[in-house]
C-alpha positions as CSV (number, residue, x, y, z in Angstrom):
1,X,123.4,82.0,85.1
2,X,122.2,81.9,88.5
3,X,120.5,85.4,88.0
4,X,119.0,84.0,84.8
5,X,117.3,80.9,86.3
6,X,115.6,83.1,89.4
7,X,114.4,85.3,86.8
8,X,112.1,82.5,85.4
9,X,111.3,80.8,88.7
10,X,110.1,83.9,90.3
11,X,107.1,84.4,88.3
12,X,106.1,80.4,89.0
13,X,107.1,81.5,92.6
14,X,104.5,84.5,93.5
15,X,101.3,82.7,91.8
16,X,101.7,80.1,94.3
17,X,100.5,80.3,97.8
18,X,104.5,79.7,99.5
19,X,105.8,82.3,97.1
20,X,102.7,85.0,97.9
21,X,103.5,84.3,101.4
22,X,107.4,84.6,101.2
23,X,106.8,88.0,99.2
24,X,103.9,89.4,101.8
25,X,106.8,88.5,104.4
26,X,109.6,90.0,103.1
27,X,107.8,93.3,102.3
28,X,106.6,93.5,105.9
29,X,110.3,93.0,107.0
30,X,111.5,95.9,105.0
31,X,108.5,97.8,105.9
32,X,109.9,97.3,109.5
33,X,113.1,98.6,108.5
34,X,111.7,101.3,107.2
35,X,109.2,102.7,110.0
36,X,112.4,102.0,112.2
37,X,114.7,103.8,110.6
38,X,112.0,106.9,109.9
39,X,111.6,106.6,113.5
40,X,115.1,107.0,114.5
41,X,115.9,109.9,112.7
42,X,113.0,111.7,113.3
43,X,111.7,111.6,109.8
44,X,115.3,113.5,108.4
45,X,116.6,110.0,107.1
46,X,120.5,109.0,106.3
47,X,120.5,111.0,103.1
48,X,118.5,112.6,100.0
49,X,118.2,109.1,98.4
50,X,117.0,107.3,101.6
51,X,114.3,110.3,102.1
52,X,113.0,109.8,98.7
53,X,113.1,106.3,98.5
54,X,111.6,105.8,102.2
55,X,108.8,108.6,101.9
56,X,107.9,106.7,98.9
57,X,107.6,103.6,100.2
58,X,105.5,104.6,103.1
59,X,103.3,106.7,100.3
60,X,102.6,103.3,98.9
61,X,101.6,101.6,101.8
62,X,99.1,103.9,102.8
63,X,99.4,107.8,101.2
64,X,97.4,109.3,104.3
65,X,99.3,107.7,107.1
66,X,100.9,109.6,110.0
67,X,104.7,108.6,108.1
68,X,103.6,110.4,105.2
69,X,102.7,112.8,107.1
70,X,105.9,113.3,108.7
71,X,107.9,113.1,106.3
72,X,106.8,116.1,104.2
73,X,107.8,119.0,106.4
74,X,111.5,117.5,106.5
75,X,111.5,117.4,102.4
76,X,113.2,121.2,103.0
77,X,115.8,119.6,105.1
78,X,117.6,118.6,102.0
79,X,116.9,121.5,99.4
80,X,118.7,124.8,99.3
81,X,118.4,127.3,96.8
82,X,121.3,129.1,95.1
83,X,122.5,132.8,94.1
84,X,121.1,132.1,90.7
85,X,117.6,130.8,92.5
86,X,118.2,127.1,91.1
87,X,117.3,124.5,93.3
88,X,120.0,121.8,94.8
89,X,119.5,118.9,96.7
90,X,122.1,119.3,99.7
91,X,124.0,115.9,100.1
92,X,125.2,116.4,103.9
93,X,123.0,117.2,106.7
94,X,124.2,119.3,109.2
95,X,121.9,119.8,112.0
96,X,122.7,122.5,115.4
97,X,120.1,120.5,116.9
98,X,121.8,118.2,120.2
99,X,118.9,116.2,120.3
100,X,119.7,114.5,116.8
101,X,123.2,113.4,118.1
């Protein structure tokens, strides 16, 4: 029900100047989030599904920014090919590298 009644106000909310605002706020908050989390982990992210879904949104933002950038060369971090030469996304990170600890 609840759901049901923020799904009508919404639209009323975002044509307004309080709901524009709200909306430019909160997308600068997880934008924050994001560069900080990108920054943390030196571009290798949590997991597959956070490197997608955080190279993505900082392709959005701006697609030739230093974050894009960045993110690219680690793409490889997560892929491995098989015997058969089929491509796998690997779902835990391993890394020998100290400085990532």
């Amino acid at each position: 029900m609840l759901w049901w009644g923020l799904t009508k106000v919404e639209p009323l909310l975002t044509r307004t100047w309080p709901g524009r605002l709200l909306r430019r706020s909160a997308l600068e908050c997880a934008m924050k989030h994001v560069h900080y989390e990108d920054e943390n982990t030196r571009y290798i992210d949590i997991g597959p599904v956070n490197k997608v879904m955080n190279m993505l949104c900082c392709w959005f933002e701006d697609p030739q920014s230093a974050a894009v950038a960045k993110h690219l060369p680690r793409v490889a971090d997560y892929l491995v090919r098989s015997l058969h030469a089929d491509m796998f996304v690997q779902l835990h990170f391993e890394s020998n590298d100290q400085t990532l600890q």
